[in-house]
C-alpha positions as CSV (number, residue, x, y, z in Angstrom):
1,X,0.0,0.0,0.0
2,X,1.7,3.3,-1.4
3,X,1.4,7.0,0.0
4,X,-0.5,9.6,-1.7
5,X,-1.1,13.2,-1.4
6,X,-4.1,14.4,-0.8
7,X,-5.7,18.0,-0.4
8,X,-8.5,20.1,0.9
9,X,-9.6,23.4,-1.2
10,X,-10.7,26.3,0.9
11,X,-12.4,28.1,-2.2
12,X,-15.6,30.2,-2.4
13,X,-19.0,29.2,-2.8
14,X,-22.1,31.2,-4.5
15,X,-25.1,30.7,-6.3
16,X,-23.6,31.0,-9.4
17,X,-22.7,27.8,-11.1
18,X,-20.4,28.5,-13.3
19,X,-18.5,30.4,-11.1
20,X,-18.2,27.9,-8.4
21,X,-17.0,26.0,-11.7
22,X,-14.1,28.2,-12.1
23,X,-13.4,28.4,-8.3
24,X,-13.0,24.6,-8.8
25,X,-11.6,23.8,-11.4
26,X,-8.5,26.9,-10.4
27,X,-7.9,24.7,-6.9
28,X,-7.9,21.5,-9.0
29,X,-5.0,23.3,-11.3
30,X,-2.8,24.4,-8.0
31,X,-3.4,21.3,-6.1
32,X,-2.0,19.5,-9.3
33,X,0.8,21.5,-9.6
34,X,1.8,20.4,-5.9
35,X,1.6,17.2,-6.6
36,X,-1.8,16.4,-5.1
37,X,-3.4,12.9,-6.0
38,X,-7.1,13.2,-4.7
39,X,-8.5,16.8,-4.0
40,X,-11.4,17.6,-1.5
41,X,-13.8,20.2,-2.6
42,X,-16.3,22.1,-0.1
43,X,-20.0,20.9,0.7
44,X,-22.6,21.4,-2.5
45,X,-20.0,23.6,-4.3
46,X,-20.9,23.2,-7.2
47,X,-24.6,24.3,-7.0
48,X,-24.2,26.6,-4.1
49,X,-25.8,25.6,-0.8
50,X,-29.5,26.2,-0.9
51,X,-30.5,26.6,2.4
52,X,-26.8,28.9,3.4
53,X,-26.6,30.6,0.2
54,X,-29.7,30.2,-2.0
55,X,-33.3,29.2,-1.0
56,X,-34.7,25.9,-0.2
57,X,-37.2,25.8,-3.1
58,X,-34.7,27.0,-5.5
59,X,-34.5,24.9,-8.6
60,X,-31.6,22.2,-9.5
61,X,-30.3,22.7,-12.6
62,X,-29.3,19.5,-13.6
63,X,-28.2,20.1,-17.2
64,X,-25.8,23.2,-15.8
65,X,-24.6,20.8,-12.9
66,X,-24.0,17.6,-15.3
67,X,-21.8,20.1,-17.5
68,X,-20.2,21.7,-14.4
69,X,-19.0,18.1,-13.6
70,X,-17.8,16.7,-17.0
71,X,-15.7,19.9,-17.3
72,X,-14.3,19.1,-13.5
73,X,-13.7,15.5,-15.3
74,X,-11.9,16.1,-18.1
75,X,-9.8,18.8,-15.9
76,X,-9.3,15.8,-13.5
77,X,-8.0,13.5,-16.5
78,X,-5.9,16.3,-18.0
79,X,-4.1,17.1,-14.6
80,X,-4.0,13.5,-13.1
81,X,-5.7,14.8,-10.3
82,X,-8.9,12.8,-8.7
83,X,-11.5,15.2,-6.6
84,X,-14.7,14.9,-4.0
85,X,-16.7,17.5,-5.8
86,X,-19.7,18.9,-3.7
87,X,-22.9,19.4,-5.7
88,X,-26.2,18.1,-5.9
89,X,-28.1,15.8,-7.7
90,X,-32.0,15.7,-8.5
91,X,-34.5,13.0,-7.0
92,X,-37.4,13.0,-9.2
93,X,-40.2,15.2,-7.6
94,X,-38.7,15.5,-4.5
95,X,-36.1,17.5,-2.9
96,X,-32.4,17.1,-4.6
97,X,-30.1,15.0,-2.5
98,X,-27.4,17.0,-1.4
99,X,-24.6,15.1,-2.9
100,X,-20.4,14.4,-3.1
101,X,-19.3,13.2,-6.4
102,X,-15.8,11.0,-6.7
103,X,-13.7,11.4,-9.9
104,X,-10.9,9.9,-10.2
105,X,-7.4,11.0,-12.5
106,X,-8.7,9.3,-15.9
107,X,-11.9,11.3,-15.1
108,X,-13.8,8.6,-14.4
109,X,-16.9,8.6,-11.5
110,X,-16.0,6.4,-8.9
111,X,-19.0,6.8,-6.6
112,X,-21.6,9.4,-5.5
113,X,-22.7,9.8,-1.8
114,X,-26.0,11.5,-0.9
115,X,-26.0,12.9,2.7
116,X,-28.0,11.1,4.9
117,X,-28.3,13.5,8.1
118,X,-29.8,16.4,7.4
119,X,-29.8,19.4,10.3
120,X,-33.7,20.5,9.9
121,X,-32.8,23.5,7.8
122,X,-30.9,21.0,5.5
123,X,-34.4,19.1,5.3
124,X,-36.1,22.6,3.9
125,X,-33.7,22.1,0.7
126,X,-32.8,18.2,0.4
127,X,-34.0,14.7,0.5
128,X,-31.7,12.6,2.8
129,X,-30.2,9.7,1.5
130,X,-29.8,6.2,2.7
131,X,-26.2,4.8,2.3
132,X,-23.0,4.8,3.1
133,X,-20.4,5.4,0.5
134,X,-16.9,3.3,0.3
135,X,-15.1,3.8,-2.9
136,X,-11.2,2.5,-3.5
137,X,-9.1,4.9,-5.2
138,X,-4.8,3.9,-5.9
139,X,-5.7,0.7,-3.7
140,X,-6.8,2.3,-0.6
141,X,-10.5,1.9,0.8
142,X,-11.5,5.5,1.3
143,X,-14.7,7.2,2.5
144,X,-17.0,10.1,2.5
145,X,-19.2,12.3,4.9
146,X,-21.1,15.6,4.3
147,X,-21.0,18.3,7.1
148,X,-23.7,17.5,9.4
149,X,-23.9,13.4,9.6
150,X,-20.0,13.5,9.8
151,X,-19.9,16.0,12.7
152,X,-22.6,14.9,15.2
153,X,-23.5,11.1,13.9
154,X,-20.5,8.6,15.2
155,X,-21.7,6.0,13.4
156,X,-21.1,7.5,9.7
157,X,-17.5,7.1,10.1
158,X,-17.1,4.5,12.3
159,X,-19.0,2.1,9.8
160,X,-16.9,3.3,6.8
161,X,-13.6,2.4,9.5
162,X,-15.5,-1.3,10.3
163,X,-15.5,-1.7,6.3
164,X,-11.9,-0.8,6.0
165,X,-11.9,2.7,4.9
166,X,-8.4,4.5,6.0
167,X,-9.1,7.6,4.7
168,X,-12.6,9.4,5.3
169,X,-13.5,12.6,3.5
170,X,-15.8,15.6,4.6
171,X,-16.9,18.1,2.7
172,X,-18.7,21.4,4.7
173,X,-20.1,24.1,4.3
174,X,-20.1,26.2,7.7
175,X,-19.8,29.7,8.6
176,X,-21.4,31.9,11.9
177,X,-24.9,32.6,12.0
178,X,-26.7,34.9,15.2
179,X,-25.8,32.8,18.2
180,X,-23.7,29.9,16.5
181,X,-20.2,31.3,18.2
182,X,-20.1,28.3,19.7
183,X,-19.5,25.9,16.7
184,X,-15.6,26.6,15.9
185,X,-14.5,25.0,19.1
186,X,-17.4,22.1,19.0
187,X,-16.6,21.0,15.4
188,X,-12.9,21.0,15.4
189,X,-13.3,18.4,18.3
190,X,-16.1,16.6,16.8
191,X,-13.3,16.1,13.6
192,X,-10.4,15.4,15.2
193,X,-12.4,13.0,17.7
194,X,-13.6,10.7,14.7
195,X,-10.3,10.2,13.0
196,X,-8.6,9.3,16.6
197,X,-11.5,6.8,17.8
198,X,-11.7,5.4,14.7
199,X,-7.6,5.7,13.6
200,X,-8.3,6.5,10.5
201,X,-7.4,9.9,8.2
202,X,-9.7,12.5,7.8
203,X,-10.0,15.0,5.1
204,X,-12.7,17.9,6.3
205,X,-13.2,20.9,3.1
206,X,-15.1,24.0,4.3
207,X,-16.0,26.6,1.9
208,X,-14.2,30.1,2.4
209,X,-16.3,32.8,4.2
210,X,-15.5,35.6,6.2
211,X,-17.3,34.2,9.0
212,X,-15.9,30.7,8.6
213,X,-16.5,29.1,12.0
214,X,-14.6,25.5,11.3
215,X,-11.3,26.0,9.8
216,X,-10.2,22.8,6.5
217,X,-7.9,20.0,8.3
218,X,-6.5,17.2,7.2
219,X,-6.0,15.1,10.7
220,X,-4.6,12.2,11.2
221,X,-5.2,8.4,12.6
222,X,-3.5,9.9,16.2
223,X,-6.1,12.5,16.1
224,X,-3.4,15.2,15.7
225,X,-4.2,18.3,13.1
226,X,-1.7,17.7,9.9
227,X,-2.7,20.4,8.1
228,X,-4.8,23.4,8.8
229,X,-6.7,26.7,6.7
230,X,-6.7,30.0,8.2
231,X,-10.5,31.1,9.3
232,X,-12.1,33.0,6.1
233,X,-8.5,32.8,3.6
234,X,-8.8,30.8,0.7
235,X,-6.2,28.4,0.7
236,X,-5.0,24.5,-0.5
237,X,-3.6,22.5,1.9
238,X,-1.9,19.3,1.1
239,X,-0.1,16.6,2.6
240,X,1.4,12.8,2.0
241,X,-0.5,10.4,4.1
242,X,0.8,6.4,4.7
243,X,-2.5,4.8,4.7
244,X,-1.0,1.7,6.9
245,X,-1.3,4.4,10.0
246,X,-5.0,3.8,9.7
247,X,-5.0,0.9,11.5
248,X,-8.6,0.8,12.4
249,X,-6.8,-0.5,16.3
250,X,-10.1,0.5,18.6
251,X,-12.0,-1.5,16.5
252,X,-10.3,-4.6,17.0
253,X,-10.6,-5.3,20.6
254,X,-6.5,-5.7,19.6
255,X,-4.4,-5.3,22.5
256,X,-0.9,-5.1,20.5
257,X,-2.9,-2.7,18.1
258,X,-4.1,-0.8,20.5
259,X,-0.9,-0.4,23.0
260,X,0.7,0.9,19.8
261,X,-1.6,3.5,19.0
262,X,-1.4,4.8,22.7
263,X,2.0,4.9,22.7
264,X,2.2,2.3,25.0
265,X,4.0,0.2,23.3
């Protein structure tokens, strides 16, 4: 099982499709030219979130959206670059599902993930979905998350850990509303506390906003912040992970596993 480099784009977010387009497809060009392997994009970039930015009955425009995304692919196969692109998708007569699409470096869709906690403003805007999403990209098992279900719902990652995902993805989209102060503190902990319960990496994209109130991370099995975004400053960050750190150890019930993870041994 080899390294890779993954990354996390910081990048704005509106209501304008093809402007979110260019916003992603500029991070997908830097994080390239660093070397990057498997980019994170931020929660429902593509479409712009409906109930932060837009409003709840605003219409999904699937055809713009479908377009948006083979551009991001053939930008993905052009630079060797995978990327978890936020967007959404439609569901018939109902609500879109508010959605994470994998591509991978030939430009290829590896999976789509539909969040399935929805905070009840999120249930103005979406439909929920109903399954986890594994998806193996250079080898590795790897995972995703949206916001809400990976923040307060334990038992989103730790499932994708129990089937062997090392690496767990997590687009957001957050920033401070009246009387939400309190969520920087509360959701950096919430992150870092699933990667270290679980060992595994974990890959958290926020959109950029003045008011940010959760900074990007990339964190790893130990729980320990690898990489960090500055509050409100677009920015990439990167790093080379060894996916044999996620070891999966309080899982296990593994003594030798676990002792080694503590430091105890």
């Amino acid at each position: 099982m080899e390294t890779i480099k993954i990354g996390a784009a910081q990048i704005p977010q509106t209501t304008d499709i093809r402007q979110n387009l260019a916003a992603a497809l500029g991070a997908i060009e830097q994080a390239a030219g660093q070397g990057v392997e498997l980019l994170c994009l931020p929660e429902t970039h593509l479409a712009g979130y409906r109930v932060g930015l837009s409003c709840p009955d605003a219409p999904c425009d699937a055809r713009a959206l479908d377009q948006a995304l083979a551009e991001i692919a053939e930008a993905c196969r052009s630079h060797r670059i995978g990327a978890v692109v936020g967007t959404e998708t439609p569901n018939g007569d109902e609500k879109p599902f508010n959605s994470a699409v994998v591509i991978d470096d030939q430009g290829r869709q590896l999976a789509v993930h539909h969040k399935t906690r929805l905070t009840p403003g999120d249930a103005q805007g979406y439909s929920p979905g109903t399954e986890e999403t594994l998806f193996e990209c250079k080898g590795i098992l790897m995972g995703v998350v949206i916001c809400f279900e990976g923040f307060r719902f334990p038992e989103t990652v730790r499932s994708l850990a129990r089937a062997s995902a090392r690496v767990v993805f997590h687009p957001q989209f957050n920033h401070v509303l009246p009387n939400m102060e309190w969520k920087l503190p509360v959701h950096e902990a919430l992150l870092t506390a699933r990667a270290a319960e679980n060992t595994v990496y974990l890959v958290s994209a926020n959109m950029c906003h003045p008011r940010n109130n959760c900074r990007s991370l990339i964190i790893g099995p130990d729980g320990l912040v690898i990489q960090a975004s500055e509050l409100g400053e677009e920015s990439l960050l990167a790093a080379v992970i060894d996916p044999r750190r996620a070891t999966h150890a309080f899982l296990k019930d593994d003594p030798a596993a676990m002792a080694k993870a503590l430091a105890e041994a």
